[in-house]
Jmol script that loads the backbone (N, CA, C; Angstrom):
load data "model"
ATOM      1  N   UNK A   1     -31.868  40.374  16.156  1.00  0.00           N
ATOM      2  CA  UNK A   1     -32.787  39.261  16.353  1.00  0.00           C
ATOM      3  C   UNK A   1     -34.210  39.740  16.652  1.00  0.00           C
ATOM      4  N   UNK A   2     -34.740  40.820  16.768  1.00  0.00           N
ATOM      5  CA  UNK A   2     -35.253  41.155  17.253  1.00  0.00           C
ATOM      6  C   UNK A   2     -36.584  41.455  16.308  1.00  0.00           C
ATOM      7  N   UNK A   3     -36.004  41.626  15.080  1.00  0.00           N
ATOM      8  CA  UNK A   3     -36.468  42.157  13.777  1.00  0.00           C
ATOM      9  C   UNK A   3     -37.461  41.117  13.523  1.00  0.00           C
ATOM     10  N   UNK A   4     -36.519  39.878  13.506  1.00  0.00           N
ATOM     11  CA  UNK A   4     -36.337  37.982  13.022  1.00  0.00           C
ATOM     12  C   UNK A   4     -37.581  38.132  13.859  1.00  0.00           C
ATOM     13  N   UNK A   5     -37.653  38.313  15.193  1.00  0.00           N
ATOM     14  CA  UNK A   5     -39.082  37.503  15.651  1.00  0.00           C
ATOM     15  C   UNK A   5     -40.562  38.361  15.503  1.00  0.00           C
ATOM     16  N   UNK A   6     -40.164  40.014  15.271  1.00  0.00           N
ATOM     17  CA  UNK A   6     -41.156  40.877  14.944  1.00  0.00           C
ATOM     18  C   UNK A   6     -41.540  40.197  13.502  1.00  0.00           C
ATOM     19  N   UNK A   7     -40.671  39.954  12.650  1.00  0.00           N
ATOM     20  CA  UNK A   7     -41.247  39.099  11.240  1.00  0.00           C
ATOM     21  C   UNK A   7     -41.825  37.663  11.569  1.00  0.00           C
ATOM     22  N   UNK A   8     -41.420  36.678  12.237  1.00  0.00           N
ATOM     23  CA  UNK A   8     -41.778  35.760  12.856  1.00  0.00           C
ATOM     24  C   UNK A   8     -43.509  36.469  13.433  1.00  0.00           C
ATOM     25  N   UNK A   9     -43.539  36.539  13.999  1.00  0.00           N
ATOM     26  CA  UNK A   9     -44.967  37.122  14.743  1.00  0.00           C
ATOM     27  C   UNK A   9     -46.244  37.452  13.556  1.00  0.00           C
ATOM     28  N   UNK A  10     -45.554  38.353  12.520  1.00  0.00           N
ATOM     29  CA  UNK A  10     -46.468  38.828  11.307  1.00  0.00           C
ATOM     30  C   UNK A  10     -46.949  37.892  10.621  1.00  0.00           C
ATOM     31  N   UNK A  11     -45.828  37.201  10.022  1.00  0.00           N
ATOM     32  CA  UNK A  11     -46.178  35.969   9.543  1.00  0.00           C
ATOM     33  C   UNK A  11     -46.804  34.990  10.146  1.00  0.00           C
ATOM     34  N   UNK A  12     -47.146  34.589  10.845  1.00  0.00           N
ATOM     35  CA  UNK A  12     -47.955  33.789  11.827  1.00  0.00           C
ATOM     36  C   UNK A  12     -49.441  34.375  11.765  1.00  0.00           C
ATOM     37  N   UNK A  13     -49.378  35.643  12.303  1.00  0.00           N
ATOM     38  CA  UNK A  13     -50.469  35.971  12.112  1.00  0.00           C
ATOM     39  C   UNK A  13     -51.425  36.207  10.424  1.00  0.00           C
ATOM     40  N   UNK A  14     -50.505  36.227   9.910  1.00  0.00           N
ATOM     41  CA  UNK A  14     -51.034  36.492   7.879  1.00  0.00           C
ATOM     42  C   UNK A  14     -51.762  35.051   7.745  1.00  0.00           C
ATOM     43  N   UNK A  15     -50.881  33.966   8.488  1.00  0.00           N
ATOM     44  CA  UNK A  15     -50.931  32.361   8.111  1.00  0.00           C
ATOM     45  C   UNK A  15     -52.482  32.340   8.768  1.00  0.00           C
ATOM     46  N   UNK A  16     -52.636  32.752  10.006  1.00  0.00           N
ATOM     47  CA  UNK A  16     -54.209  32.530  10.838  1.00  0.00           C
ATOM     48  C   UNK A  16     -55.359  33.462  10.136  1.00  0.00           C
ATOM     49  N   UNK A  17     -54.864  34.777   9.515  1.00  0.00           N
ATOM     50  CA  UNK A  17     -56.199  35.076   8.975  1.00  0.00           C
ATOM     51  C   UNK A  17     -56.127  34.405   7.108  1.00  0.00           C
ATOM     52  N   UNK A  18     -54.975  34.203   6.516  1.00  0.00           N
ATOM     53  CA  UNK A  18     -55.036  33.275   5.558  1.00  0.00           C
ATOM     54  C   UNK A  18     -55.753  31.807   5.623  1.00  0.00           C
ATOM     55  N   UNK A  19     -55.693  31.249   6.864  1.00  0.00           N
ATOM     56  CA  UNK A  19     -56.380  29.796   7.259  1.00  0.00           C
ATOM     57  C   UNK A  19     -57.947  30.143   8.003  1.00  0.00           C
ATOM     58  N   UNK A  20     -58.227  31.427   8.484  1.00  0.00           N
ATOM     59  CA  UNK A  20     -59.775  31.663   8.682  1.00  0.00           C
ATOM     60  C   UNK A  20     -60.544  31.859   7.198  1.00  0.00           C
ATOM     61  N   UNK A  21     -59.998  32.488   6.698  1.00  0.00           N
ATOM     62  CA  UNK A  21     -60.664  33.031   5.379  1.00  0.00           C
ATOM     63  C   UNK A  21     -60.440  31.942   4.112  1.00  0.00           C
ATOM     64  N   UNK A  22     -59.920  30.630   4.679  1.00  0.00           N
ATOM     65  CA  UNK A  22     -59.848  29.401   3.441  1.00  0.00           C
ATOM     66  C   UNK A  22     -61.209  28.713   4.711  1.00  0.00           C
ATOM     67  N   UNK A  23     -61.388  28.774   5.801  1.00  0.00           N
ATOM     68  CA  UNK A  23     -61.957  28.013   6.324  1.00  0.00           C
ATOM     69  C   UNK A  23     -63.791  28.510   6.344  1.00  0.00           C
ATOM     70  N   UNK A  24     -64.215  30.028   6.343  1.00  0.00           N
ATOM     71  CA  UNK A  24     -64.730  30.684   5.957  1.00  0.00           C
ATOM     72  C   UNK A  24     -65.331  30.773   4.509  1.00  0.00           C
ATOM     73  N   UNK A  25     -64.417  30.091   3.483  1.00  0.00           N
ATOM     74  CA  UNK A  25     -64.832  29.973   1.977  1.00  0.00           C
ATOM     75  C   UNK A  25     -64.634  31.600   1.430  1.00  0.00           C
ATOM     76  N   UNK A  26     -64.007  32.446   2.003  1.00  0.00           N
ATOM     77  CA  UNK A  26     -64.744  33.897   1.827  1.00  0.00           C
ATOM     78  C   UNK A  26     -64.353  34.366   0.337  1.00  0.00           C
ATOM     79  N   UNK A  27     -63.340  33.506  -0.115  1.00  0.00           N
ATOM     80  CA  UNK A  27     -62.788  34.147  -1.568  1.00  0.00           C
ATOM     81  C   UNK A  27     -64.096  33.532  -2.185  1.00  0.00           C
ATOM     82  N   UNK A  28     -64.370  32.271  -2.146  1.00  0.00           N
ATOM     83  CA  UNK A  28     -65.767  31.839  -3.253  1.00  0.00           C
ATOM     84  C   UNK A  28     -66.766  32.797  -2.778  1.00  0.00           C
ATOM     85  N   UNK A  29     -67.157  33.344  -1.621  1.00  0.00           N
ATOM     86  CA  UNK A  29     -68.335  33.595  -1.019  1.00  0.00           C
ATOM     87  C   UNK A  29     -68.456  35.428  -2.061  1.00  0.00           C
ATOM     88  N   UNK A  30     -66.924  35.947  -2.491  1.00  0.00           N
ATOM     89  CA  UNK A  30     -66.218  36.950  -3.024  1.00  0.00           C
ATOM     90  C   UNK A  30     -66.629  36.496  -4.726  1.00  0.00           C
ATOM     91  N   UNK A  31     -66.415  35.926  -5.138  1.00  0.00           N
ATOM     92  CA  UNK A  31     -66.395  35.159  -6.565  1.00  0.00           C
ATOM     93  C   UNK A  31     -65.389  34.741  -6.892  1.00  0.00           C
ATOM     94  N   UNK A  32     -64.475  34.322  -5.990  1.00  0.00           N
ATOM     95  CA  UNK A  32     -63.123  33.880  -6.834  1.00  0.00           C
ATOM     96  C   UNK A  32     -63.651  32.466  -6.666  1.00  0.00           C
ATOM     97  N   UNK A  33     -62.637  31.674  -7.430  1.00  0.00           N
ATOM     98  CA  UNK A  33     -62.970  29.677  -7.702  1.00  0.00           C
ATOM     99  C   UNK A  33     -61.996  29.617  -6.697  1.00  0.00           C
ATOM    100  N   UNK A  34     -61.093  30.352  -6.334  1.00  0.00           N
ATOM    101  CA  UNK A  34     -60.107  29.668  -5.271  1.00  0.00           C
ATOM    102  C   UNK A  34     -59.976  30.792  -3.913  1.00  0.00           C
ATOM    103  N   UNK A  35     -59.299  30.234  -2.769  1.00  0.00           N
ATOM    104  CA  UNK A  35     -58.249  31.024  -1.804  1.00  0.00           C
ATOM    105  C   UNK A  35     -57.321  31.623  -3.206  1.00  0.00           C
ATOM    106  N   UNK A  36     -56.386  30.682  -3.437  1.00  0.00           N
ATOM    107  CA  UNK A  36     -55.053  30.766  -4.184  1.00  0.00           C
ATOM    108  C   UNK A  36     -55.367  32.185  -5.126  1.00  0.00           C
ATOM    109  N   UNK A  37     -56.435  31.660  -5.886  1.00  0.00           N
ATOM    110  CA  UNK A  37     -56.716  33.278  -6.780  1.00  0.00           C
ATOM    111  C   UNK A  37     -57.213  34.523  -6.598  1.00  0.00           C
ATOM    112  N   UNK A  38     -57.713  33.822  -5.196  1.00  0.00           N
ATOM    113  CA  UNK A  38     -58.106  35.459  -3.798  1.00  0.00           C
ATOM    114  C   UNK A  38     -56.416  36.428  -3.814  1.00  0.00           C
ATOM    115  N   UNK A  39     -55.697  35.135  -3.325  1.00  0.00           N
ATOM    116  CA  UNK A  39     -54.755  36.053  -2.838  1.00  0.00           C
ATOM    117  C   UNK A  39     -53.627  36.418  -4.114  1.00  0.00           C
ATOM    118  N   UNK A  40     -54.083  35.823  -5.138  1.00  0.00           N
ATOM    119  CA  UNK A  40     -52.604  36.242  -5.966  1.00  0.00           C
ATOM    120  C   UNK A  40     -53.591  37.839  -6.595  1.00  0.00           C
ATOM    121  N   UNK A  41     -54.579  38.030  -6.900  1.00  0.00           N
ATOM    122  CA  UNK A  41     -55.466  39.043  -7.312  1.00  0.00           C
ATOM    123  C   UNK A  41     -54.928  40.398  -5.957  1.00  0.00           C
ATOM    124  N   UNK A  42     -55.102  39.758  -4.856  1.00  0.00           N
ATOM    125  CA  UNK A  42     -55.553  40.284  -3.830  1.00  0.00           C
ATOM    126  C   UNK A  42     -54.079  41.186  -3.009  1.00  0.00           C
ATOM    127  N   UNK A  43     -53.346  40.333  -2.972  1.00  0.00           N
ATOM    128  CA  UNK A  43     -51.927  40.728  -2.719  1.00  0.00           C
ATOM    129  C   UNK A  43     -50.842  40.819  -3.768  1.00  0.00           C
ATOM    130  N   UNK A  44     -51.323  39.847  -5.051  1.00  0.00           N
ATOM    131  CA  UNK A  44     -50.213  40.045  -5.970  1.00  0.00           C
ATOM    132  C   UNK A  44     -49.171  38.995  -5.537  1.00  0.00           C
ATOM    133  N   UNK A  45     -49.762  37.894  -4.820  1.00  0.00           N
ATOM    134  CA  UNK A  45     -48.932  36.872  -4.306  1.00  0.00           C
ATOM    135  C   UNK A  45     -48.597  35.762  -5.678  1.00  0.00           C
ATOM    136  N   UNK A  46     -47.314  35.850  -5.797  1.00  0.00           N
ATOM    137  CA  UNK A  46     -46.628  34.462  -6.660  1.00  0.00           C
ATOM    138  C   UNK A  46     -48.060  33.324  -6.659  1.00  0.00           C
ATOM    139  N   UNK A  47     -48.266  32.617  -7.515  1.00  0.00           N
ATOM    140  CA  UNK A  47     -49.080  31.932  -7.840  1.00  0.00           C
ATOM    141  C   UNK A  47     -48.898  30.436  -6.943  1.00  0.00           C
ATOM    142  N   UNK A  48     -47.575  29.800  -7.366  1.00  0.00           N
ATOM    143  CA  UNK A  48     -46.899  29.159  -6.348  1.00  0.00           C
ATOM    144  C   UNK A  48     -47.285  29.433  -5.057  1.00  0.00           C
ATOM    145  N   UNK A  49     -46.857  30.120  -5.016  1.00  0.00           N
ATOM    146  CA  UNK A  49     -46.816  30.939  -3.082  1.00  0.00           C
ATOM    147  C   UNK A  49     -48.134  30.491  -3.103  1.00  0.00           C
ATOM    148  N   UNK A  50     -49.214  31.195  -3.441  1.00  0.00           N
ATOM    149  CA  UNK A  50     -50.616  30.894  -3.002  1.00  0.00           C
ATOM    150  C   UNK A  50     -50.918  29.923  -3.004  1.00  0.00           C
ATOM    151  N   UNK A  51     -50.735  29.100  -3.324  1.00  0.00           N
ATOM    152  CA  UNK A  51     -51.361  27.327  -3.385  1.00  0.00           C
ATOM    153  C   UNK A  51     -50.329  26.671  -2.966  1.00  0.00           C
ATOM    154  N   UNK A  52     -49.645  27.039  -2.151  1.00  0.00           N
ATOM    155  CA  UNK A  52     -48.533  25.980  -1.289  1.00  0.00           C
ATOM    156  C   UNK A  52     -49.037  26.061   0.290  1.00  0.00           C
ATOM    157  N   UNK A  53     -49.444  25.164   0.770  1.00  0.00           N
ATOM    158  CA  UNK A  53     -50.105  24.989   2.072  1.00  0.00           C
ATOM    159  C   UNK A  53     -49.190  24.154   2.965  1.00  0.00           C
ATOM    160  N   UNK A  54     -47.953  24.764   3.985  1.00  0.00           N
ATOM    161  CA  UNK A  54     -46.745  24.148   4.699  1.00  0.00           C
ATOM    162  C   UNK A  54     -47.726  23.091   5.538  1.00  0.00           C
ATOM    163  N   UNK A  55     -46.820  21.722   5.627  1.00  0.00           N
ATOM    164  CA  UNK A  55     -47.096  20.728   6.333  1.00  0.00           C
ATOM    165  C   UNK A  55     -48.693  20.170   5.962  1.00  0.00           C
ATOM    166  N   UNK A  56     -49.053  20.195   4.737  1.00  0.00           N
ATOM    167  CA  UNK A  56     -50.166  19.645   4.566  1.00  0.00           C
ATOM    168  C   UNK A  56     -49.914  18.907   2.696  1.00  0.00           C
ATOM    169  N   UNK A  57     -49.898  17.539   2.976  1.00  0.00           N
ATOM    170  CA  UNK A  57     -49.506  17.089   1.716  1.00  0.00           C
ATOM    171  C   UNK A  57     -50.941  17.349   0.998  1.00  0.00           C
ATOM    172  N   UNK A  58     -52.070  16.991   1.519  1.00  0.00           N
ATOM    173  CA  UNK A  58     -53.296  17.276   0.601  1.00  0.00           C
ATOM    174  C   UNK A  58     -54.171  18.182   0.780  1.00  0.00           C
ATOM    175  N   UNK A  59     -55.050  18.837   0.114  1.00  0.00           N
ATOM    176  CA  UNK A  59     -56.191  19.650   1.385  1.00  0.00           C
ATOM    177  C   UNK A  59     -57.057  18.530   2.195  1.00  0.00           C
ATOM    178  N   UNK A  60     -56.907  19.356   3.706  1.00  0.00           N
ATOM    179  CA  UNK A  60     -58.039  19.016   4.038  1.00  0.00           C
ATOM    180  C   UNK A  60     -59.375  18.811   4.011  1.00  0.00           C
ATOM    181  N   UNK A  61     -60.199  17.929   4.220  1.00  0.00           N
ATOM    182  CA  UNK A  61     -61.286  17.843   4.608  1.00  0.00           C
ATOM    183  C   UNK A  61     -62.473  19.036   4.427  1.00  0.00           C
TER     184      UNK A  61
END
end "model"
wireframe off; spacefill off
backbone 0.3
color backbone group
């Protein structure tokens, strides 16, 4: 279990600098048109994956 919450912890933290750096603009500020195409370029993240935002049916504001 121990593993479970050391992964728990990482992920949390990926989610807060993933949600500073959408809040920041920094991928446009970079030249990308999106976050989503920051990070699939950037990490090689599933395309999906990148543009799925948990507990938020629309973007925000």
């Amino acid at each position: 279990m121990r593993k479970v919450a050391q992964i728990r912890v990482l992920h949390a933290e990926m989610l807060e600098i993933v949600a500073e750096l959408d809040r920041e603009r920094a991928a446009q500020a970079a030249g990308y048109s999106s976050l989503a195409a920051y990070l699939v370029e950037a990490t090689h993240m599933a395309r999906a994956k990148a543009t799925r935002r948990p507990g938020w049916s629309r973007r925000p504001p």
